[in-house]
TORTIMI-611959 format. One record per residue (C-alpha): z, x, y. Coordinates in steps of 0.25 Angstrom, whole numbers, plus 5000, padded with zeros to 4 digits. Layout:
! residues N
ZXY/...
//
This chain:
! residues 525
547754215344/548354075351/547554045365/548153905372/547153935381/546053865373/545953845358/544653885358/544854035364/545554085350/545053965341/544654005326/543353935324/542753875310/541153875310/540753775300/539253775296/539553615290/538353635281/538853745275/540553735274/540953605265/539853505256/540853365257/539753285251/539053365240/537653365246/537753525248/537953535262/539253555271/539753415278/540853365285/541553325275/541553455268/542153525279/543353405281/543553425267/543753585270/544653575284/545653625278/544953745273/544853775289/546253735293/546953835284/545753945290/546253925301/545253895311/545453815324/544153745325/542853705318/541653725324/540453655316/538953705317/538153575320/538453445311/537553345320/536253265311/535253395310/534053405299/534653535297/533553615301/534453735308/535853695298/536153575310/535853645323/534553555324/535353425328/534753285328/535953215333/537153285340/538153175340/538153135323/538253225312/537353255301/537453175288/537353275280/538853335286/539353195288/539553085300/539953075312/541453005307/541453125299/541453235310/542453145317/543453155305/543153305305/543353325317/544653255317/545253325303/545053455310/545753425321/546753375312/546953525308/546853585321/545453615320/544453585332/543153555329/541953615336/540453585332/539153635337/538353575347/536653625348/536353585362/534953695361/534253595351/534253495344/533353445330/532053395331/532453275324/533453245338/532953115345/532753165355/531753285350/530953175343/530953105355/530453215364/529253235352/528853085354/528753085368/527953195370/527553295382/528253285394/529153175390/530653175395/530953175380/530453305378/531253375391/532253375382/531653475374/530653615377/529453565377/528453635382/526853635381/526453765374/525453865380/523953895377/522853855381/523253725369/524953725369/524853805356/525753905359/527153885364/527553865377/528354025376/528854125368/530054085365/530354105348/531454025342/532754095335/532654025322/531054105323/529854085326/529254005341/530253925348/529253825351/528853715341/527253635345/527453485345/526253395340/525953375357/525753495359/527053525367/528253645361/529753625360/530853735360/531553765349/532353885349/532753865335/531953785325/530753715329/531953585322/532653625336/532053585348/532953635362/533453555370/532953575385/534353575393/533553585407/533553415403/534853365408/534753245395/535053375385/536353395393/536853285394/536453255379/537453365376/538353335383/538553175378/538453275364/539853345368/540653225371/540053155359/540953265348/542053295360/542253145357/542153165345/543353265344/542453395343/543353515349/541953585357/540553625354/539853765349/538553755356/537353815349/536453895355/537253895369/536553995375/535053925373/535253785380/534653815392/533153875393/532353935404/531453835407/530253905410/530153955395/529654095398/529254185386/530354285380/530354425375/530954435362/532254425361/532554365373/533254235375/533354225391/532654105393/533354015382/534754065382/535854095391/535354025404/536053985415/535953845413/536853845403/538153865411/537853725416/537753675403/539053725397/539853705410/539553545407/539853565392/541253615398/541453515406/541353405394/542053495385/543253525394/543353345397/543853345383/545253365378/545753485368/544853595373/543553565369/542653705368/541053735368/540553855361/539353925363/538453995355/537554105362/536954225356/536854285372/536654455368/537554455383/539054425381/539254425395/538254295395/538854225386/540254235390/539754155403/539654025395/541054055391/541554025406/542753925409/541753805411/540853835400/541053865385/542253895380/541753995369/540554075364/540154145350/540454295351/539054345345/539054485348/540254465339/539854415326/538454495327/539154645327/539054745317/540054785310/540454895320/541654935327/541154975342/540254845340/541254765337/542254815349/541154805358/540854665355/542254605354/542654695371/541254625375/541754485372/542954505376/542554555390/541454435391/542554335388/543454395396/542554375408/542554235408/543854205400/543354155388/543754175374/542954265363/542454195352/542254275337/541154255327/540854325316/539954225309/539054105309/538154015303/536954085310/537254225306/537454325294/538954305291/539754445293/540054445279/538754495277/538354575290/539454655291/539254705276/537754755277/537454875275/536754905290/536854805301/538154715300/537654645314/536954515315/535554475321/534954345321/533654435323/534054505309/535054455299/534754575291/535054505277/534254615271/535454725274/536454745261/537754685261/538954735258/539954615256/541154675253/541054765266/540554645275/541754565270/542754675272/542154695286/542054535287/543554505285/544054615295/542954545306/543554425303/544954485309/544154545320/543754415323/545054355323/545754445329/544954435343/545454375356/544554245357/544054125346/543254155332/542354085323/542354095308/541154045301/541353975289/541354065275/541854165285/543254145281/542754165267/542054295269/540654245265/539454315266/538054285272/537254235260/535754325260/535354285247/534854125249/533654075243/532554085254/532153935246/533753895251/533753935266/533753845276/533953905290/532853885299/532954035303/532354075287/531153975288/530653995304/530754155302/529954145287/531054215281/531254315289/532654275294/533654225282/534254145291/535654085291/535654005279/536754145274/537854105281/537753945280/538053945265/539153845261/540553905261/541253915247/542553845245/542653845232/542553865217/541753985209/540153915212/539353865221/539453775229/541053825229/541553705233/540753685244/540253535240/540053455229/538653495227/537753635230/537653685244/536453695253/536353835253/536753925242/538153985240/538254125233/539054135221/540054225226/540754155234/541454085224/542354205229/542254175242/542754025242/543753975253/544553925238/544554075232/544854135246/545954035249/546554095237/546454245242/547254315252/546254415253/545254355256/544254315268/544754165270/546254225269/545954325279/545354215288/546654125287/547554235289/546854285300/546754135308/548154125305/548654245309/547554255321/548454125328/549654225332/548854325335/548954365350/547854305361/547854435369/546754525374/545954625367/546454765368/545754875360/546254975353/545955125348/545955145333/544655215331/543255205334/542955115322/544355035322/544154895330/545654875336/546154785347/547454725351/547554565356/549154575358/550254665360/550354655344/549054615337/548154745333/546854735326/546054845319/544754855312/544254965306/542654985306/542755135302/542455195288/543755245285/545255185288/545855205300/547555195302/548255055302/548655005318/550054995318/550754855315/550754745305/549654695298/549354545300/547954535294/546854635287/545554615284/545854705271/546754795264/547554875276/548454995271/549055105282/547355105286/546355015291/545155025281/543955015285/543154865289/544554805289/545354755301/546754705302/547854635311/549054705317/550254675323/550854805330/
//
C-alpha cells in the first residue's frame, strides 16, 4: 500500500503510552530507556513511525497531558539528551518519530499559571488564561454552565474571588488563544522538537483551542462554543507553514471527537493538517452495515479535500476492542458509558478483534495500532478501586472507571508479573493471564495476535493504493476491492458464506472452501 505522495498518507503508526510500555530503570514506570531497549520489538512489527503520548515534566495528574514545561522531558521518563538519542535510534531503523503536543492546557504547576495566580485580577498574566469573575450577587457561582469532560464544573474559584477554565481537571487550566503570547509560545514549541528531529505533532484536543468569547451557557451535550470554531483554521494554517519550512515531510495530526465528519475534514485541507483520528471508526459496534457506512462516509469526506483516511481501533482513552466487541450487548464505545458492567466474551472479541485488525489494514489511507494491540490484550475491569489513578474515577465519585484499563503495562515476557516489563513491580496491576499473551510467547506462535500483525504490515506494503470498490457478497459479508487483484471479505453473518475466488494471502482464522463467521481474509484474484 506504497503512496510517494507522502509517507504519512499510508503510514502504520505505533501509539506508545511511555508509562505504560517498557520499565528501563526498575522504578515501576515506563521510561525512555525502556522503549530504546525495546525498538526492535517495533522494527520487526513493522510499523513506520512512533507517535508518543506526552513525555514533557507533568505531576501526572492526567498520565502527562497536564504539562509544566513543553520543551524537557519528565524525569521520571528520562532527559532531554535521552529523547535526542531516541529519536535518532529510531530513525536509524526507519522509524519517524511523532510526539504529542497539548496546546488546550496546560498544569497548574506551569510558570506561567502560577504566575497568573500571583498577579491577580485583570493582570496581563492572567489573559493568558479564562479568567472570569463568577455571578451572583457575591462571584459564588461560576461565570456559565459550562461542565468539564473529566466531570463535574469547568470552572474552579480562586482565593480572589475570580474563576479559571478548565475543560478537564481543575490541574488543567485552558489556555485563552484569543491572546496572541499563547501563539507564538506554540509556535517557538514546534521548532524547539522540529529541531530536535521530531517527524510532526499529534495535537490534543485539536478541535477545543479556540472558545467563543462571550461564554454563553450550553444545553447538555453541546460543545458549540468551545469546539470546532472558525478561529482555528488561522491557527493550523500557521502551524502548516512552520511544519512545511522543514525538510522530510513533517505531519500534524489532530485529534477532534466532531460528531460531523464533513467538519472535521476541513482541517485536513492542503494548508492545514495533514491527518486526523477516524473516530466514527474505532467507536462502531460490531455491525456490518455500520461499519460500511462509516468506512463510504470517510472516504467521501477525504475525498472532498484530498486527504488521506486515517484508522483507529484503539487508544489510551478508550475501552480496548478486545473487550467491547466481545460483550454480550453493545460492542460501541461511549465516553458518556463505558459500560464495563456488560459480560465479556473473550474469545469472541478476540476472534472478532484479529479479523478488525485486517479490516484496518486493508483500507485505502494510514492506521494507528495502539500498543498491546498487536498482542490481543484486553481492557482490564477488575482494578482495585484503591489502585486507579485516572482523574475521570475520582472527579465522577466512581461512577466512571475511567481509563486506568487500557494503560496497564504491556507483557514482554516470562510466566509473572511484571513479565518482563522492568526490573521492579509496575504502576498499575497486570493480570496473571497474560503470561500467555507476552510479545516472547507470541513471537514464538504463528498463530497468534502478534504474528498476524507482522504478516499483515508486511504483506500490507505490496498491497495496491487504489480506490475503494465495494463488492456484493451478501448482506452481512463486508467486501471491497483496492486493485485490480487485491479482494477483501469479512463475514459478519451467523453462518459461513462461500470463499471469493483467488489466493489466500492472510486470514484472521482457520479458512477452508467457507468464510466462517467473525473472520476475514485477504485475496488475491
Amino acid at each position: 500500500m506504497t503512496d510517494k505522495t507522502g509517507w504519512w498518507r499510508s503510514a502504520a503508526i505505533y501509539q506508545v503510552y511511555i508509562r505504560s510500555f517498557a520499565d528501563g530503570n526498575g522504578d515501576g514506570v515506563g521510561d525512555l530507556a525502556g522503549v530504546r531497549a525495546r525498538l526492535d520489538h517495533l522494527a520487526d512489527l513493522g510499523i513506520d513511525a512512533i507517535w508518543f503520548t506526552p513525555w514533557y515534566p507533568s505531576p501526572m495528574d492526567d498520565g502527562g497531558y497536564d504539562v509544566a514545561d513543553f520543551r524537557d522531558i519528565e524525569p521520571l521518563f528520562g532527559t532531554l539528551a535521552e529523547a535526542e538519542e531516541l529519536i535518532a535510534e529510531a530513525h536509524a531503523r526507519g522509524i519517524r518519530v511523532i510526539i504529542d503536543i497539548v496546546p488546550n492546557h496546560c498544569s497548574d504547576e506551569h510558570h506561567w499559571f502560577r504566575a497568573a495566580l500571583d498577579a491577580g485580577p485583570g493582570s496581563p498574566e492572567r489573559q493568558r488564561f479564562w479568567f472570569r469573575p463568577g455571578r451572583g450577587s457575591d462571584g459564588s457561582e461560576p461565570p456559565n454552565n459550562w461542565k468539564s469532560r473529566f466531570g463535574g464544573s469547568a470552572w474552579t474559584r480562586v482565593p480572589d474571588g475570580e474563576w479559571y477554565l478548565h475543560l478537564y481537571s481543575s490541574r488543567q487550566p485552558d489556555f485563552n488563544w484569543d491572546n496572541p503570547e499563547i501563539r507564538a509560545e506554540f509556535e517557538d514549541v514546534l521548532r524547539f522538537w522540529f529541531d530536535r528531529g521530531v517527524d510532526g505533532f499529534r495535537i490534543d484536543v485539536a478541535d477545543g483551542l479556540v472558545k467563543d468569547p462571550r461564554l454563553p451557557d450550553v444545553d447538555d451535550g453541546d460543545e458549540t462554543p468551545f469546539s470546532d470554531q472558525e478561529g482555528l483554521h488561522e491557527i493550523y494554517r500557521s502551524w502548516r507553514k512552520i511544519a512545511d519550512s522543514y525538510p522530510g515531510e513533517r505531519v500534524l495530526v489532530g485529534e477532534m471527537w466532531l460528531p460531523d465528519m464533513s467538519r472535521a475534514a476541513r482541517y485536513l485541507r492542503r494548508d492545514e493538517l495533514h491527518s486526523a483520528f477516524n473516530f466514527d471508526f474505532l467507536v462502531c459496534p460490531w455491525d456490518c452495515a455500520r461499519f460500511r457506512d462509516v468506512v463510504t462516509r470517510t472516504l467521501r469526506a477525504h475525498d472532498e479535500v484530498g486527504a488521506p483516511a486515517a484508522w483507529v481501533l484503539s487508544n489510551h482513552d478508550v475501552t480496548r476492542h478486545v473487550t467491547r466487541y466481545g460483550r454480550q450487548g453493545d460492542t460501541g464505545f461511549s465516553f458518556a458509558n463505558r459500560l464495563h458492567e456488560l459480560p465479556v466474551d473473550r474469545e469472541l472479541g478476540t476472534r472478532r478483534a484479529r479479523a478488525a485488525a485486517l479490516l484496518t489494514l486493508a483500507l485505502p489511507g494510514g492506521l494507528y495500532v495502539y500498543q498491546g494491540e498487536e498482542l490481543g490484550l484486553w481492557e482490564v475491569l477488575d482494578i482495585p478501586d484503591e489502585l486507579r489513578q485516572d482523574p475521570v474515577w475520582a472527579r465522577t465519585n466512581g461512577a466512571d472507571p475511567g481509563r486506568d484499563g487500557c494503560r496497564v503495562p504491556i507483557p514482554w515476557s516470562g510466566e509473572e508479573p511484571p513479565f518482563g516489563f522492568g526490573s521492579g513491580g509496575t504502576w498499575l496491576p497486570q493480570p496473571a493471564e497474560w503470561k500467555a499473551y507476552t510479545a516472547e510467547a507470541e513471537a514464538a506462535d504463528p498463530e497468534s495476535m502478534l504474528s498476524l500483525y507482522r504478516d499483515g504490515l508486511r504483506i500490507r506494503r505490496e498491497l495496491p493504493a487504489g480506490p475503494l470498490e465495494w463488492l456484493s457478497l451478501g448482506e452481512e459479508v463486508l467486501a471491497f476491492r483496492t486493485g485490480p487483484d487485491f479482494t477483501f471479505a469479512l463475514n459478519f453473518s451467523d453462518a459461513p458464506v462461500p470463499l471469493p475466488d483467488g489466493e489466500i494471502l492472510l486470514a484472521s482464522g482457520p479458512v477452508g472452501r467457507a468464510l466462517p463467521t467473525d473472520t476475514a481474509v485477504w485475496l488475491r484474484s
